[in-house]
BALUMKE-515254 format. One record per atom (N, C-alpha, C, O): residue in one letter; x, y, z. Coordinates in steps of 0.05 Angstrom, whole numbers, plus 32768, in hexadecimal, padded with zeros to 4 digits. Each point is the difference from the previous one (the first is absolute). Layout:
N
AXYZ;...
This chain:
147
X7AD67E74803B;X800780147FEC;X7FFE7FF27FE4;X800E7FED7FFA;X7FE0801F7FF6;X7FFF7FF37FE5;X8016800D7FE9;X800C80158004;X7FF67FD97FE3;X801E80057FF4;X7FF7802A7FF3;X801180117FF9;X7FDC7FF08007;X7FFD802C7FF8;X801280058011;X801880057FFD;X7FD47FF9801C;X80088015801D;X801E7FF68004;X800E8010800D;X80017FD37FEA;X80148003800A;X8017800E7FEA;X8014800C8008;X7FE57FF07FDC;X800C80117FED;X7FFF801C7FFF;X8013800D7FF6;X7FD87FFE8015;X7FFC801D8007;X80178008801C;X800D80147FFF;X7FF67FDB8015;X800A8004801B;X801C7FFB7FFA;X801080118008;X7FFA7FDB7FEB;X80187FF37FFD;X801680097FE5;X80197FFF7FFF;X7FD2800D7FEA;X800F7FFD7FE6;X8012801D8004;X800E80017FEB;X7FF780138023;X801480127FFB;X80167FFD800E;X801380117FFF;X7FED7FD48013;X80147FFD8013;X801D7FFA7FEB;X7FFE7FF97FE8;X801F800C8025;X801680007FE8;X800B7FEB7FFA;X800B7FFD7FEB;X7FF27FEB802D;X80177FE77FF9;X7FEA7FEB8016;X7FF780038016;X80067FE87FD7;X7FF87FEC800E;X800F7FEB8006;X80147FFC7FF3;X7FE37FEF8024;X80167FEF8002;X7FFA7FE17FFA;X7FF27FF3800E;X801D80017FD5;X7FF47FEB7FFA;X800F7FED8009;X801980018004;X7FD67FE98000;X80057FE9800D;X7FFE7FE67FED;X7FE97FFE7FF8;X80277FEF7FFE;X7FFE7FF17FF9;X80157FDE8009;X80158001800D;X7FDF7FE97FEA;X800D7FE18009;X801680007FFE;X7FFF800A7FE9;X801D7FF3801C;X80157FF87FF5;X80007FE57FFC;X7FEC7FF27FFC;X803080058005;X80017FE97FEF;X80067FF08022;X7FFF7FE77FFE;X800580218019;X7FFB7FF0801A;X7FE680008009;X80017FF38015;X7FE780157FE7;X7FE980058008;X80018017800F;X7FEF7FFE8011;X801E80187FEF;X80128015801A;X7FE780197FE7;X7FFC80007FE8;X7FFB8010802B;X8000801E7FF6;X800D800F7FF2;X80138006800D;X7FED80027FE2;X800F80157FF8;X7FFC801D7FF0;X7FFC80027FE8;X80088013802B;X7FED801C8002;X801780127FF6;X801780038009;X7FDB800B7FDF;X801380197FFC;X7FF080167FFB;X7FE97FF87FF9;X801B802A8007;X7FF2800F7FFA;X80067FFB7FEA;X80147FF47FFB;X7FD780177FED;X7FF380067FEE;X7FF480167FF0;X7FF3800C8012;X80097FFE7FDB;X8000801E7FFC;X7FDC7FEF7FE9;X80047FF37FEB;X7FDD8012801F;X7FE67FFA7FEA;X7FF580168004;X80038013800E;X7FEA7FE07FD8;X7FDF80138005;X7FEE7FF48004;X80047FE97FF8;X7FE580198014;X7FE37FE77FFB;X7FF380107FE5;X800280187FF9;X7FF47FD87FFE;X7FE980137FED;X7FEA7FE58004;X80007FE9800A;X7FF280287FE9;X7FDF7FE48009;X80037FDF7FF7;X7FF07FEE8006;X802880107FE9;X7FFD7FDA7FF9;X801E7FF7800D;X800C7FEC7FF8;X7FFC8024801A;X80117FF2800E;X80178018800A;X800580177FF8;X80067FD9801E;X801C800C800C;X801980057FEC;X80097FEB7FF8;X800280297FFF;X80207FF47FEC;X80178006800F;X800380197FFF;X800B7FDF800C;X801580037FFF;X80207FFB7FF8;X800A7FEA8004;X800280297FF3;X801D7FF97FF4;X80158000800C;X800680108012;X800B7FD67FE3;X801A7FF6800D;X80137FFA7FEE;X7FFB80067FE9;X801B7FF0801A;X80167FFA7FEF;X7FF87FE47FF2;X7FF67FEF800F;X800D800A7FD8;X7FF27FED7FF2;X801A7FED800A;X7FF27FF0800C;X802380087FF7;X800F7FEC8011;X80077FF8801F;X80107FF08009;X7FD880268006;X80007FFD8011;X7FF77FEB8016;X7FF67FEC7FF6;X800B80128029;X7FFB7FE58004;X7FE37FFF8009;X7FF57FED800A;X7FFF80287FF1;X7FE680078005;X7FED7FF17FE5;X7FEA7FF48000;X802980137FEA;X7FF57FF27FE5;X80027FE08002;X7FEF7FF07FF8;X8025800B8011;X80097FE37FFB;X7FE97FF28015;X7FEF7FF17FF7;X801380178024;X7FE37FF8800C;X7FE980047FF5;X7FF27FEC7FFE;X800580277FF9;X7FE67FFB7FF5;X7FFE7FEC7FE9;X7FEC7FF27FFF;X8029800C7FEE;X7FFA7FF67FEA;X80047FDB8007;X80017FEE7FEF;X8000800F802D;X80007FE7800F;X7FE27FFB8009;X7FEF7FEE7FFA;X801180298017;X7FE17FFE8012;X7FF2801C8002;X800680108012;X7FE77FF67FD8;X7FF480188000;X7FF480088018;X7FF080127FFE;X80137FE78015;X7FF08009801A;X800B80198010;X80127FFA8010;X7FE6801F7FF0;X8008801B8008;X7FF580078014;X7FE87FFA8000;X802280148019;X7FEF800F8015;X8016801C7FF8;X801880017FF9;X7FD28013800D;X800E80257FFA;X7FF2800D800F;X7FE780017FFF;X8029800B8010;X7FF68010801F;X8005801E7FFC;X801080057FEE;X7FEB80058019;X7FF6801B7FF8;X7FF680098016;X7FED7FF5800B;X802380288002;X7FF9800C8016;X800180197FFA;X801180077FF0;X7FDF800F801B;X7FFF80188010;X7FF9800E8011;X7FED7FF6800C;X801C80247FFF;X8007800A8017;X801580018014;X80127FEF8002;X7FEC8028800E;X80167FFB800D;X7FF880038024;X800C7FF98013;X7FE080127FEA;X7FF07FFB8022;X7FEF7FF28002;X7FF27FFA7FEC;X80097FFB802B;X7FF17FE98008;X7FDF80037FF8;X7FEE7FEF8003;X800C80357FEE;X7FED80018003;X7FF17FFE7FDA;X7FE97FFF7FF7;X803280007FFF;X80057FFF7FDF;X80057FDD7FF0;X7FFB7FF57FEA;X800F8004802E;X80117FDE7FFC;X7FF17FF17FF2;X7FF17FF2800E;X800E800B7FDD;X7FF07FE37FE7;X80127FEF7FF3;X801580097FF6;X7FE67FE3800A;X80147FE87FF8;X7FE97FF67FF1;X7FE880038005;X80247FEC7FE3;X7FF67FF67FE8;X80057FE57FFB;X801880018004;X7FE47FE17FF5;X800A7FF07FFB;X7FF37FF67FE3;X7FEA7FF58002;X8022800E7FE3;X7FF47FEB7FEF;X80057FE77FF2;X800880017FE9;X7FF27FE68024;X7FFF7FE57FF6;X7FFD7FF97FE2;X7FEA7FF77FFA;X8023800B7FF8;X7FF37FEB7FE8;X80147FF87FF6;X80137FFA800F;X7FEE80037FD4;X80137FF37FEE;X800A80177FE8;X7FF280117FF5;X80337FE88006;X7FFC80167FEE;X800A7FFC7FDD;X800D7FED7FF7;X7FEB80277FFC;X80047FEF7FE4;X801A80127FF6;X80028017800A;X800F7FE17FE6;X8015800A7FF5;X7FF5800C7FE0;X7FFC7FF17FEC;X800180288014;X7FF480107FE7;X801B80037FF1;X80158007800B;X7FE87FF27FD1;X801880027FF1;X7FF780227FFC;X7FEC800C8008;X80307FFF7FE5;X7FFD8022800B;X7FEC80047FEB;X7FFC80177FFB;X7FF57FD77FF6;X7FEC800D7FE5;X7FE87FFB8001;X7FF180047FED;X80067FEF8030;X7FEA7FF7800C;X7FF380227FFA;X800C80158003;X7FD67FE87FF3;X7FF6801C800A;X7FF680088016;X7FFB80188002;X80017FD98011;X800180048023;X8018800C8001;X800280198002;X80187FD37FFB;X8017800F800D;X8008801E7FF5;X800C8011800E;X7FEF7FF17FE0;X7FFD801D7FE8;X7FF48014801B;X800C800F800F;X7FDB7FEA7FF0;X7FED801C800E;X800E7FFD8019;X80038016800C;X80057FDA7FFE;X800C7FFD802B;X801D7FFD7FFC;X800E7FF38010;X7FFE801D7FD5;X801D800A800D;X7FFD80187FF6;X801280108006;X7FDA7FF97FEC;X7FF8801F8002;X7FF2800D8016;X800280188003;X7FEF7FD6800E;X7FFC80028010;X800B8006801C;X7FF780108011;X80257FDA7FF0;X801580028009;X801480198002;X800A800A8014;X7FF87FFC7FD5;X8010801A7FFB;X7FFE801B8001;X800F80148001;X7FD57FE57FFF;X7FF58019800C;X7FFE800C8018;X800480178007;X7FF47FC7800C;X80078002801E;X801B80088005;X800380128010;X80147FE57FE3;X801580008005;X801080197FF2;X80177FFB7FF8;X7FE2801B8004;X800680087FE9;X80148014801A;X80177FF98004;X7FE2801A8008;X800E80118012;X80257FE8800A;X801780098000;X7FE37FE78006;X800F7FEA800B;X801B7FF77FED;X80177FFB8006;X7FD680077FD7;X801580027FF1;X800A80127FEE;X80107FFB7FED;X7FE780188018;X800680197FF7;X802B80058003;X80117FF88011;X7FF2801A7FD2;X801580048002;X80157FE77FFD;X7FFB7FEE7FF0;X801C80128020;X80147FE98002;X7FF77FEC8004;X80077FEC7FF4;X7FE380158022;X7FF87FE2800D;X7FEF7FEE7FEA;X7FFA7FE88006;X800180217FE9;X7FE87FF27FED;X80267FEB7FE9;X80017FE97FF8;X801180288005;X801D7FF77FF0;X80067FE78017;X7FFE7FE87FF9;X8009801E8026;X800A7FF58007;X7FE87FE1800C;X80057FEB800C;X7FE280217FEB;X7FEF7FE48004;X80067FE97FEC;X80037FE88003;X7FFE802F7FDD;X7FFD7FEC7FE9;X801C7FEB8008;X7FFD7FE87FFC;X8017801F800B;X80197FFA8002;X7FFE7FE38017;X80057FE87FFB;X7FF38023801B;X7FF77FEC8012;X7FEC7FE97FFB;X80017FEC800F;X7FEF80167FE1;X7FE67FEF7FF4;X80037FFD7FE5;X7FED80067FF1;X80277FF18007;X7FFB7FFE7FE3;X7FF37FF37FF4;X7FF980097FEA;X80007FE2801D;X7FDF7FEA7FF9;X7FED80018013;X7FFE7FEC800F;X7FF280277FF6;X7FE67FFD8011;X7FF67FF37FFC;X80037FF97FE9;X7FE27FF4802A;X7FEA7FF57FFC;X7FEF7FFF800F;X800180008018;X7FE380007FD4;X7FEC800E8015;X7FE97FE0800D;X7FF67FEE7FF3;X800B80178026;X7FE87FE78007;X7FEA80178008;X80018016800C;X7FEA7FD87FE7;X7FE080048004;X7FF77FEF801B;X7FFB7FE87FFB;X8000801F8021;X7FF27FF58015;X7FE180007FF6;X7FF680117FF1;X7FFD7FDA801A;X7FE47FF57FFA;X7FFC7FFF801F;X80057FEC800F;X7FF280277FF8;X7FF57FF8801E;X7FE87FE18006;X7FED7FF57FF5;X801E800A801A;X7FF17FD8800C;X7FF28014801E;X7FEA7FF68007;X801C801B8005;X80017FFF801D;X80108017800B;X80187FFF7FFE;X7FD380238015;X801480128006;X7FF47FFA801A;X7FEB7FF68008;X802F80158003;X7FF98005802A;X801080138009;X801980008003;X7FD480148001;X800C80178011;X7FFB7FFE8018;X7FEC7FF7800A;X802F80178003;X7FF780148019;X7FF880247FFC;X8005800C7FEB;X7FF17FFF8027;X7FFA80107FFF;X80058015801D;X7FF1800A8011;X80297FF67FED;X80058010802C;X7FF180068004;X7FEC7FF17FFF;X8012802C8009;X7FEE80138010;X7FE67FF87FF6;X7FEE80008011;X800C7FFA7FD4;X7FE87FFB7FFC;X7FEB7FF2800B;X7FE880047FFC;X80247FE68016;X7FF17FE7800F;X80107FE97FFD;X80187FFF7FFB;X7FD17FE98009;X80067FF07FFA;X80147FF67FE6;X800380127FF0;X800D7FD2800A;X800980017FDC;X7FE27FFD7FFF;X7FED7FFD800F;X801A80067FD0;X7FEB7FFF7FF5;X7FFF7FE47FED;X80117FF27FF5;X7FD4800C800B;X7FFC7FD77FF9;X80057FFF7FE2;X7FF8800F7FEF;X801D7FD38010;X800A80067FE1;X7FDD80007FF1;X7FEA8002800B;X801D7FFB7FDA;X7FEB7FFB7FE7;X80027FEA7FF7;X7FF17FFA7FED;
């Protein structure tokens, strides 16, 4: 699957699950609320979070990304790379939290958009640089061979 077909297949999905080093060499996976647009993955998290503090150790990210719900729909996503910490005046990060908000816009509609600002009071956005995707593909066949 090349990075189109997987941005076309993958980018409306709602929450991805990022994976980054901690400070034991241990995993550590949380959902995630991005968008892809064509120069990279974004996704936003709490700018004190321990998701931040790992990256800003060891940029090295895997973000999995699935849909369906029958065996005959079932796609799983994996993308490898490294991720960058965009300050909020970056003009990347500008166009991919408009981007963002647009995806997200039904989600924060009304109260929930008050009680996000409240919950997130310093967002920050990382930019993924894909290195490396590998899907499966259920019903479809075989996975399918990374890129």
């Amino acid at each position: 699957m090349n990075p189109t077909e997987a941005r076309r297949t993958f980018g409306d999905v709602r929450v991805a699950h990022v994976a980054t080093v901690d400070l034991s060499g241990a995993p550590h996976v949380v959902p995630l609320w991005f968008v892809w647009l064509e120069d990279g993955l974004f996704v936003t998290c709490r700018s004190g979070s321990r998701t931040v503090r790992n990256l800003r150790r060891d940029p090295r990210v895997a973000v999995e990304l699935d849909r369906g719900r029958t065996w005959a729909d079932a796609a799983c996503l994996v993308v490898h790379g490294r991720a960058e910490l965009l300050p909020p005046t970056h003009p990347d990060g500008r166009r991919a939290l408009s981007a963002w908000f647009e995806k997200y816009r039904e989600e924060l509609s009304g109260q929930s958009f008050a009680l996000y600002a409240q919950e997130v009071e310093d967002p920050v956005l990382l930019r993924v640089r894909t290195d490396r995707l590998t899907a499966w593909l259920g019903g479809r066949g075989r996975p399918a061979r990374p890129d």
